[in-house]
C-alpha positions in Angstrom: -40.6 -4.1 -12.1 -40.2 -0.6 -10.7 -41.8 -1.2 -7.5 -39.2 -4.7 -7.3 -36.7 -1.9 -7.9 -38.1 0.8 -5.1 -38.0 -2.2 -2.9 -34.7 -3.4 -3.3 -32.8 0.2 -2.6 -35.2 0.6 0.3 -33.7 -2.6 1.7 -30.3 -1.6 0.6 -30.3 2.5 2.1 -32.0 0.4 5.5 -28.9 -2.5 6.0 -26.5 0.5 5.5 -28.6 2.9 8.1 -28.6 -0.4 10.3 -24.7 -1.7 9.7 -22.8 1.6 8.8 -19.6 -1.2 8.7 -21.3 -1.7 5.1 -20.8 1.5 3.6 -17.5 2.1 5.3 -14.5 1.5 3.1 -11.8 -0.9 4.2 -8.7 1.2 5.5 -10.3 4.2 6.0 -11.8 6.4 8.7 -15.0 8.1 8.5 -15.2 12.0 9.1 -16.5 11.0 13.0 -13.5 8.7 13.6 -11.6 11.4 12.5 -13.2 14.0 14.8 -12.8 11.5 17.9 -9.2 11.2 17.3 -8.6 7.9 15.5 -5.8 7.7 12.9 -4.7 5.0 10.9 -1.5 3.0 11.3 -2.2 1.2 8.1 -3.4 2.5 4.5 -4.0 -0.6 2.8 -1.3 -0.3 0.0 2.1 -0.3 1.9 4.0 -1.0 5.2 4.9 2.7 5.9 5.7 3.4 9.8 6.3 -0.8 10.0 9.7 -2.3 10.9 11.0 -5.7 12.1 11.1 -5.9 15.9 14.9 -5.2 16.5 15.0 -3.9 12.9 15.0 -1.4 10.5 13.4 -3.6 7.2 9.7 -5.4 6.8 10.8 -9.3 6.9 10.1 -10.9 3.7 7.4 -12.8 5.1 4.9 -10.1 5.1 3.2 -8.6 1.6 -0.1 -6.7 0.7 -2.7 -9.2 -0.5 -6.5 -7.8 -0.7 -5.8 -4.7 0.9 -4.4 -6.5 4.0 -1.1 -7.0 5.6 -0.5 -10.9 5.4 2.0 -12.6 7.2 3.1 -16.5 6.0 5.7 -18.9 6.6 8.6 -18.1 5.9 10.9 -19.8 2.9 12.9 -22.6 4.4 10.6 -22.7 7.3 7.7 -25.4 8.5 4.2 -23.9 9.5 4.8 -22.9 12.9 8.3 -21.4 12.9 8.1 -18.2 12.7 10.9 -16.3 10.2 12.2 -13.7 12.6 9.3 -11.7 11.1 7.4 -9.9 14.3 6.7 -6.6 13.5 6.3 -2.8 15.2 4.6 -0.2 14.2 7.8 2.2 15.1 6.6 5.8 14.5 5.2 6.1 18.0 5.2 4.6 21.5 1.4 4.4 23.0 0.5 5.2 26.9 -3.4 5.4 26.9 -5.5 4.4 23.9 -7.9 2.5 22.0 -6.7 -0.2 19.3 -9.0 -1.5 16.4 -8.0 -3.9 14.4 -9.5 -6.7 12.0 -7.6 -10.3 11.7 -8.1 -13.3 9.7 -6.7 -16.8 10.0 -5.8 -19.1 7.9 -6.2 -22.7 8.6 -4.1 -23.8 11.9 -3.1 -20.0 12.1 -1.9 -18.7 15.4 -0.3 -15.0 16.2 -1.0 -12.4 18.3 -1.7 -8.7 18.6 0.9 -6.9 21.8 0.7 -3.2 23.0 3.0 -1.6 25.0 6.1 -3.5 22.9 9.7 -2.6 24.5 12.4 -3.8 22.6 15.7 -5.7 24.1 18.4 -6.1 21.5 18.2 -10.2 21.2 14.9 -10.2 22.7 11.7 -11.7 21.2 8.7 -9.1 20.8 7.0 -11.2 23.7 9.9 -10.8 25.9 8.0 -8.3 27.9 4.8 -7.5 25.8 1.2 -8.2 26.9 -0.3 -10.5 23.9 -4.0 -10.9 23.0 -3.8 -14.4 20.9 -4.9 -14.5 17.3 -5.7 -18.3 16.5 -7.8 -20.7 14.6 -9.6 -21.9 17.3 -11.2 -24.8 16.0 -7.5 -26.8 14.1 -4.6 -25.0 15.7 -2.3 -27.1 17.9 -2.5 -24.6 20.6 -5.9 -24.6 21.1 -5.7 -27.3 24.4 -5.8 -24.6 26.9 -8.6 -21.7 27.1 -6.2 -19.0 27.9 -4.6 -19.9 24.5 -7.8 -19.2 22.5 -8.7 -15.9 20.2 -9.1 -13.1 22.2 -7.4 -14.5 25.2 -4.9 -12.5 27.2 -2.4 -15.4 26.6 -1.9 -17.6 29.1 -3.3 -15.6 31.5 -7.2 -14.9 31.0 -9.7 -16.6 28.7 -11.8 -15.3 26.4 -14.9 -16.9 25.2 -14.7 -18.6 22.1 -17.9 -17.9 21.0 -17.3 -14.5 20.1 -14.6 -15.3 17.8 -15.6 -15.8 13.7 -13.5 -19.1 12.3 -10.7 -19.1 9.9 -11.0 -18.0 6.4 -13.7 -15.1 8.4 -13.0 -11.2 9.1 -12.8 -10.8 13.6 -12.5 -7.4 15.0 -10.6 -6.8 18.2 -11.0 -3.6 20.3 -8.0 -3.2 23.0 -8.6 -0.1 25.5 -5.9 0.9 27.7 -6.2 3.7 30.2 -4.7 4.4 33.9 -3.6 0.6 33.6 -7.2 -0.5 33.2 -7.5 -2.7 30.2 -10.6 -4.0 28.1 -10.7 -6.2 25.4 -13.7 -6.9 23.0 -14.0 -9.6 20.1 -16.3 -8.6 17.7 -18.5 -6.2 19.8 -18.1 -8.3 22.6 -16.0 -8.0 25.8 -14.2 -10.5 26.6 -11.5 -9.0 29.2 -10.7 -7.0 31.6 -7.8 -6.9 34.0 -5.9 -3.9 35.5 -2.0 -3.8 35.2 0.1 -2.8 38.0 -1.6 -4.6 40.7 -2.0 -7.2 42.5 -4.2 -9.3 40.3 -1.8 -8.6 37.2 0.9 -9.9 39.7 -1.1 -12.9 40.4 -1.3 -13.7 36.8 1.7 -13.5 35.9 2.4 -15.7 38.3 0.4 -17.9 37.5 1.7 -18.0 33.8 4.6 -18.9 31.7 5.6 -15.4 32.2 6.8 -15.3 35.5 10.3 -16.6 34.6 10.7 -13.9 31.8 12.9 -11.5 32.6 10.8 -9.0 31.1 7.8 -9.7 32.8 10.2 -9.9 36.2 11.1 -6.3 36.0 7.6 -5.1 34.4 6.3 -4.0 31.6 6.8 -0.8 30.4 3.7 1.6 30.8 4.3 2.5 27.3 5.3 0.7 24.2 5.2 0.1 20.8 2.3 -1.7 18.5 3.1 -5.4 17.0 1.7 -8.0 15.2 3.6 -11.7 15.5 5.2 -13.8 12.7 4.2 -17.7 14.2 5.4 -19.5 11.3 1.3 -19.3 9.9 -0.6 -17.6 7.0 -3.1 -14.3 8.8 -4.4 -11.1 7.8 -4.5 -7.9 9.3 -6.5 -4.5 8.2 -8.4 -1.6 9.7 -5.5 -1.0 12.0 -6.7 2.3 13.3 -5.5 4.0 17.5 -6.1 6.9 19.0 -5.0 8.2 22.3 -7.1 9.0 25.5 
């Protein structure tokens, strides 16, 4: 029995040596993220520095469930219209960075992660906001076109939907931004990379639904604010953690 025992917290003390994600706590940083420069823009047990795009309030359509920020639909809504409930983080614009941040769908979920936010009174949060696409790959209705899956740049670049955990399952995403170069990584992965300000991000625009948004006309704004979209569906959000380069 006490060499089962031995055994068992040797196999323990070597999955933690091997996966320190395992012994590290859920909305909080270790003492290295700390010294690198990461702080947290969420702490698990309210919305504080969190606002509505164009607001002041959280929408109603947000709460704390399992030390997560869940969005759902709305009341008086159908899945898939969203409740005017697109958030910020509004305590600080970011220039150069590095974004972590864990998402879960629910069944049919789609939303998305933006950087560099600018808000226009009247303006949706997407008006002239990069977006990479949160979505239940397998049952969502938008799921026709690759550039629409997890981890995409939306309708611009496609990730590979491999990387990507299904709904009901924990993904991480890891945005860098620096000097305009951007990479994007899905669960250790990379999945992206494109450079803004040039003529490739020109050419995708283009190419996209953006290139008749005003926003995306004039060009977006080499700094912004953080958000999170309300699409009408049920998702979680945690370890929301940046720090600047």
């Amino acid at each position: 029995m006490r060499k089962s025992i031995f055994y068992s917290i040797a196999m323990l003390a070597a999955l933690l040596i091997a996966h320190p994600a395992f012994s590290q706590k859920v909305n909080k940083l270790t003492s290295q993220e700390k010294k690198d420069g990461w702080v947290l823009l969420f702490n698990g047990k309210n919305f504080d520095g969190w606002r509505q795009c164009n607001g002041t309030a959280m929408p109603a359509n947000w709460k704390i469930e399992d030390d997560a920020m869940k969005v759902f639909t709305g009341e008086g809504k159908n899945p898939g219209q969203g409740a005017n409930g697109d958030i910020l983080f509004g305590k600080e614009k970011y220039k150069d960075f590095e974004l972590s941040i864990d998402w879960k769908a629910g069944k049919m979920a789609n939303s998305g992660i933006f950087y560099y936010v600018r808000e226009v009174p009247g303006k949706p949060i997407y008006y002239a906001a990069p977006e990479i696409q949160v979505l239940d790959n397998k049952d969502a209705t938008d799921n026709k076109i690759d550039s629409h899956l997890a981890g995409s740049l939306y309708d611009m670049i496609a990730a590979d939907p491999a990387t990507v955990h299904p709904a009901g399952e924990w993904n991480t995403c890891l945005i860098k931004v620096k000097d305009g170069k951007v990479t994007v990584s899905m669960n250790g992965t990379e999945v992206l990379s494109y450079t803004h300000w040039s003529d490739e991000w020109n050419q995708l625009v283009e190419n996209s639904k953006f290139k008749n948004f005003e926003g995306f006309q004039e060009g977006i704004s080499k700094e912004g604010f953080i958000g999170l979209q309300d699409h009408g569906y049920t998702v979680w959000f945690r370890n929301i953690k940046i720090r600047k380069l």
